[in-house]
FIKOLZA-1660 file (N, C-alpha, C; in steps of 0.1 Angstrom, whole numbers, plus 5000, padded with zeros to 4 digits):
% residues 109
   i   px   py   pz ch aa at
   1 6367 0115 6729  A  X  N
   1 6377 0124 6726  A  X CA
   1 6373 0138 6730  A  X  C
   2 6380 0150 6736  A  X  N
   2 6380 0161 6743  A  X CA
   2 6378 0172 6730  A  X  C
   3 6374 0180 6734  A  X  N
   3 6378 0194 6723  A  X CA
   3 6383 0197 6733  A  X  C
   4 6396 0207 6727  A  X  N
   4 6401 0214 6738  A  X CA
   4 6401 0230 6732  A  X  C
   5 6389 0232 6725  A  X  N
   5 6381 0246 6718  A  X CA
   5 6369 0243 6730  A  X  C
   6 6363 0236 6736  A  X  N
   6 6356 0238 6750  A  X CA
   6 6347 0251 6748  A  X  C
   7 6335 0252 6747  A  X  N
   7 6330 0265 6748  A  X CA
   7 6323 0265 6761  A  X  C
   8 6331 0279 6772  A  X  N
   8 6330 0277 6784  A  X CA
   8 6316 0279 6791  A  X  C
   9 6306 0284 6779  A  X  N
   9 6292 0283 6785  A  X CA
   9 6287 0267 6786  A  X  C
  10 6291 0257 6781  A  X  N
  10 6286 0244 6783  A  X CA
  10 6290 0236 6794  A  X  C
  11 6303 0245 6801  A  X  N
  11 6310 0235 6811  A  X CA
  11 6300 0239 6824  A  X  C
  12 6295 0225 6835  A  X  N
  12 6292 0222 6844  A  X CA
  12 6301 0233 6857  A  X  C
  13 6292 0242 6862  A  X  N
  13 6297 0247 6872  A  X CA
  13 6305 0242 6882  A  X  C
  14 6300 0227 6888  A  X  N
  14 6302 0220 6899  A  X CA
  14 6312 0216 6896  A  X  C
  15 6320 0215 6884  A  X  N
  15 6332 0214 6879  A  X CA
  15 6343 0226 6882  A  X  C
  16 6339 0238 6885  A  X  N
  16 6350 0249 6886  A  X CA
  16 6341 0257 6901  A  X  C
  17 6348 0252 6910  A  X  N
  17 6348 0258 6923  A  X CA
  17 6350 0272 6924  A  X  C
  18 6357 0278 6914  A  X  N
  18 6355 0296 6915  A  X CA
  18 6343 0297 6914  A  X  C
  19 6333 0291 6907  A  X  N
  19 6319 0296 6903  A  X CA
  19 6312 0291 6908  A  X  C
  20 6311 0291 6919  A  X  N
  20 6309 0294 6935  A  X CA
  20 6308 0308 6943  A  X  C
  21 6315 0312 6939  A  X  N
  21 6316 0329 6945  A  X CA
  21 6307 0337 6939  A  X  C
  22 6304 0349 6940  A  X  N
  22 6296 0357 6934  A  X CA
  22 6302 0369 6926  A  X  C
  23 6316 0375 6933  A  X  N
  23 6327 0384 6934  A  X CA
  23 6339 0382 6940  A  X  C
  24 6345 0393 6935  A  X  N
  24 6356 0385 6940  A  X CA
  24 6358 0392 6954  A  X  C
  25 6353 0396 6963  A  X  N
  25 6348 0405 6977  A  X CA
  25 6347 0390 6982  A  X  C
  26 6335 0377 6979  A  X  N
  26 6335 0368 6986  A  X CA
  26 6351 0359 6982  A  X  C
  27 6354 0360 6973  A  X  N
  27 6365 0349 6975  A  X CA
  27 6376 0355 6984  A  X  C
  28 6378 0372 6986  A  X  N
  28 6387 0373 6997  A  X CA
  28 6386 0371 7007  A  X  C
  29 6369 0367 7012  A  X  N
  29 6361 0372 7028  A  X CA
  29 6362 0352 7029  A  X  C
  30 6365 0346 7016  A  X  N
  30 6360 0331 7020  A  X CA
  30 6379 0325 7030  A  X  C
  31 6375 0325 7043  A  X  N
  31 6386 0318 7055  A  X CA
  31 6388 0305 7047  A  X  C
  32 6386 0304 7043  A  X  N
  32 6390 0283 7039  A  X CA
  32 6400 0282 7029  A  X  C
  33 6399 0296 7022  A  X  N
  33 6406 0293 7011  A  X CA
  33 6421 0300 7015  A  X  C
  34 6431 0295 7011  A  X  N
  34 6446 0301 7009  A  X CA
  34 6449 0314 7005  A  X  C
  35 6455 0320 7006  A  X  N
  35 6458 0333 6998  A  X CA
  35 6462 0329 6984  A  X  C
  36 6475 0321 6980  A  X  N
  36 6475 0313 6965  A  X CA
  36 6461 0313 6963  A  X  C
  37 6454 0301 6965  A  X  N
  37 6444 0294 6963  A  X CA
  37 6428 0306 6956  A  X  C
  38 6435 0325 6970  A  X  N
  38 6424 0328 6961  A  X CA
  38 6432 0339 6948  A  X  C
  39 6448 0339 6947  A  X  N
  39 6447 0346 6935  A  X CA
  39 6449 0339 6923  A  X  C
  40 6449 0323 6924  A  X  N
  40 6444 0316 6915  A  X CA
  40 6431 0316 6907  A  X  C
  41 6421 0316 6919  A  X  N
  41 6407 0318 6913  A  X CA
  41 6406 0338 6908  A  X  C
  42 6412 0347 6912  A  X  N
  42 6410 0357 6913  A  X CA
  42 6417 0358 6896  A  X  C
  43 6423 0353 6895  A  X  N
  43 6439 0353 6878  A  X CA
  43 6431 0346 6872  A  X  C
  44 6423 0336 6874  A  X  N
  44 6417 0329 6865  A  X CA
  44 6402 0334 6858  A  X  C
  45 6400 0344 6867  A  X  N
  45 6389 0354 6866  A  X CA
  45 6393 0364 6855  A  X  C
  46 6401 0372 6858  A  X  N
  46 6404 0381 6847  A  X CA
  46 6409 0377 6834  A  X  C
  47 6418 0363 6832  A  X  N
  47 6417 0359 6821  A  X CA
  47 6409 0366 6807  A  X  C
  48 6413 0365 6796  A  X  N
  48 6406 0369 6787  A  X CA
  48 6398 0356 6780  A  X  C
  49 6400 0345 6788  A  X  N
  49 6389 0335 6782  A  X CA
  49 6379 0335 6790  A  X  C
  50 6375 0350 6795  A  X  N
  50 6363 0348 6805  A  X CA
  50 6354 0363 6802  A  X  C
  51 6365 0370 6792  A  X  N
  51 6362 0381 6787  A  X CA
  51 6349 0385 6780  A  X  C
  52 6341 0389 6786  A  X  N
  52 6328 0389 6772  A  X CA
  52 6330 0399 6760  A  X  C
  53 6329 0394 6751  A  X  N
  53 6330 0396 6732  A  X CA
  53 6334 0413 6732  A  X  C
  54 6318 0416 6730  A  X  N
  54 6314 0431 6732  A  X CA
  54 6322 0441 6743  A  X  C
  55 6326 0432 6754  A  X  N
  55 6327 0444 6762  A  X CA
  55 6346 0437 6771  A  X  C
  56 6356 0438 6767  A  X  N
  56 6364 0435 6777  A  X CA
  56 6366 0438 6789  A  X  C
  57 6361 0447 6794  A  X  N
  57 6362 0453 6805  A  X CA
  57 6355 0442 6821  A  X  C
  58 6345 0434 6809  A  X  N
  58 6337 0429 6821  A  X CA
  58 6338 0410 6819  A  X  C
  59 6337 0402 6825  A  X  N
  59 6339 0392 6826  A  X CA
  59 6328 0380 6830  A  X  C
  60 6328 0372 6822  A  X  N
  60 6314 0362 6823  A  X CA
  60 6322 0346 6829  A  X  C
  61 6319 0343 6840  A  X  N
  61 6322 0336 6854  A  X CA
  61 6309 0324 6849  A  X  C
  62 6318 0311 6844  A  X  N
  62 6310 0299 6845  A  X CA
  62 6303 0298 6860  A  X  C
  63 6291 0297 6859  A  X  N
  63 6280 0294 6871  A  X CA
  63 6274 0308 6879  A  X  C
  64 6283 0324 6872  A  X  N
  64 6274 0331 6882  A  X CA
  64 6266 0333 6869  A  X  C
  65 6257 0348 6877  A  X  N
  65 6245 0348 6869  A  X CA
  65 6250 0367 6868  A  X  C
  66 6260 0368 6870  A  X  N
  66 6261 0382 6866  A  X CA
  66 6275 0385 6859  A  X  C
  67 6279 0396 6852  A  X  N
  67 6288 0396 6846  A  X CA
  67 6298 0405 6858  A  X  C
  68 6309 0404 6857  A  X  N
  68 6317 0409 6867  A  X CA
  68 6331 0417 6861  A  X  C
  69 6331 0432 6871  A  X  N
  69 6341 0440 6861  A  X CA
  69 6354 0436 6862  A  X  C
  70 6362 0438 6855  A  X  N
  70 6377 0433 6858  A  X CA
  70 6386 0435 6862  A  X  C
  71 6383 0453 6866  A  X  N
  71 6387 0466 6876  A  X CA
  71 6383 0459 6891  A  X  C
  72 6371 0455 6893  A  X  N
  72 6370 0446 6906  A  X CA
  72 6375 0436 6908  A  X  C
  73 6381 0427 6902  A  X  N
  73 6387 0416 6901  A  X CA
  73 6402 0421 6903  A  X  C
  74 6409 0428 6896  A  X  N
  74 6421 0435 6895  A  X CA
  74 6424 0444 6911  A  X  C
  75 6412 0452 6914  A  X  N
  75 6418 0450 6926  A  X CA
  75 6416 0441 6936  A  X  C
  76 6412 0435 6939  A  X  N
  76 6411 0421 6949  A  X CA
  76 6424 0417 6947  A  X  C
  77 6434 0415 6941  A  X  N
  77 6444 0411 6932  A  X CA
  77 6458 0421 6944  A  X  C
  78 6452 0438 6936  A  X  N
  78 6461 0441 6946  A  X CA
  78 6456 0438 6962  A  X  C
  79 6445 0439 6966  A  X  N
  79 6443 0439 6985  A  X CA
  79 6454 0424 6984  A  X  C
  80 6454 0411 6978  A  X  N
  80 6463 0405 6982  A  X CA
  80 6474 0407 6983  A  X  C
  81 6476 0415 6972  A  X  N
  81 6493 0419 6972  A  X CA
  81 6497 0432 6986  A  X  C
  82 6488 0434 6993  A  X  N
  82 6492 0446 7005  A  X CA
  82 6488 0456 6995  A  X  C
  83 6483 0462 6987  A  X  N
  83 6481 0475 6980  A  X CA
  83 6472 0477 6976  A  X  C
  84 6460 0480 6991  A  X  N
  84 6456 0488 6988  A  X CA
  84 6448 0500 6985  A  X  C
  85 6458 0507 6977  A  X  N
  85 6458 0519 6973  A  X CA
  85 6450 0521 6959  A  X  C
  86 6451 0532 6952  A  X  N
  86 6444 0533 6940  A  X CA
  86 6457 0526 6927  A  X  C
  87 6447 0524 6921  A  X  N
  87 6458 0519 6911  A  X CA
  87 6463 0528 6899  A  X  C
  88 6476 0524 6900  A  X  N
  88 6485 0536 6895  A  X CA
  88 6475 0545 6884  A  X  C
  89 6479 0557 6882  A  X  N
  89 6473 0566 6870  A  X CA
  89 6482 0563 6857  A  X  C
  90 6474 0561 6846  A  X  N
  90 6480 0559 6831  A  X CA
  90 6493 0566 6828  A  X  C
  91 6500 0560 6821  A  X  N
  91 6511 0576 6815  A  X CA
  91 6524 0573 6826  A  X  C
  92 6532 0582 6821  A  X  N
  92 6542 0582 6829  A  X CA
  92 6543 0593 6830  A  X  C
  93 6559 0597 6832  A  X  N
  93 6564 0614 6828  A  X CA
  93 6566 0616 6816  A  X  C
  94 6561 0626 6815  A  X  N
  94 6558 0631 6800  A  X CA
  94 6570 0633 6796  A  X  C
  95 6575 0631 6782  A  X  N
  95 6594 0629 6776  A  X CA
  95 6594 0634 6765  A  X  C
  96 6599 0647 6758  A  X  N
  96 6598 0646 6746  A  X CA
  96 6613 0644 6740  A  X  C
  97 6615 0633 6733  A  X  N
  97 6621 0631 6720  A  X CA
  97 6630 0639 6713  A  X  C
  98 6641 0642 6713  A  X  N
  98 6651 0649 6707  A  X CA
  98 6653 0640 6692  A  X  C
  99 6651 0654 6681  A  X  N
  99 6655 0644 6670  A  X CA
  99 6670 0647 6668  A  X  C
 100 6675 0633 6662  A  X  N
 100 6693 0631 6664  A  X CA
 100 6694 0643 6654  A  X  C
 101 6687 0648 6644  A  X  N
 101 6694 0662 6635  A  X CA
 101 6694 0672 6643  A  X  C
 102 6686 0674 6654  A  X  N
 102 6681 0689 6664  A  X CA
 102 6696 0688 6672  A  X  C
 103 6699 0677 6676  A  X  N
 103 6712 0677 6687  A  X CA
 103 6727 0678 6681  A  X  C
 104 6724 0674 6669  A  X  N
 104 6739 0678 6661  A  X CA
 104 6746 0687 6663  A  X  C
 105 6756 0695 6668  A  X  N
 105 6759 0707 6664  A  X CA
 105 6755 0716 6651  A  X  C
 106 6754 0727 6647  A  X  N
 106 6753 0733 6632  A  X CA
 106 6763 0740 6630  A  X  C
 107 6765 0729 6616  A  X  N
 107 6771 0734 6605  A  X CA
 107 6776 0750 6599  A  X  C
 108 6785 0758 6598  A  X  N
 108 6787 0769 6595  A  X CA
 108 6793 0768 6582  A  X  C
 109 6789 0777 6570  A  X  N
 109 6794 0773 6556  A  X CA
 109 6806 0778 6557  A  X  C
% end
């Protein structure tokens, strides 16, 4: 019978053909694979079941030997999608909030 709580440091590399790559630079430069095929392995990378504990930002890849950021991964992600460019800046346009009492007309006694 399977756990399917799996702790992914015990699974067999040769079992998950992403971990094979080193980065995700080689899964875009690898010609064999599909464009799907690499934002499958590239989406399965950033996952947060690959997340290390302490640090989200960075990502622990059954069979490599290095941890990998997820800002690197993320963009590989956009070069598939044609973009790119930098990725967007936080924030939007700044909005302030009208309170529904400020907009009321006022009252004259």
């Amino acid at each position: 019978m399977s756990n399917a709580n799996t702790n992914t440091s015990n699974i067999n590399p040769f079992f998950h053909p992403a971990a094979h790559y080193a980065s995700p630079e080689d899964v875009l430069n690898d010609n064999e694979l599909s464009e799907p095929e690499k934002r499958i392995i590239l989406s399965s990378w950033a996952s947060d079941m690959f997340a290390v504990e302490s640090c989200p930002a960075l990502r622990e890849i059954p069979g490599t030997v290095h941890t990998i950021r997820l800002a690197d991964i993320l963009a590989a992600l956009r070069r598939l999608d044609g973009d790119d460019d930098d990725p967007p800046r936080p924030g939007g346009v700044p909005m302030r909030l009208r309170r529904p009492w400020a907009a009321a007309p006022a009252r004259r006694p």
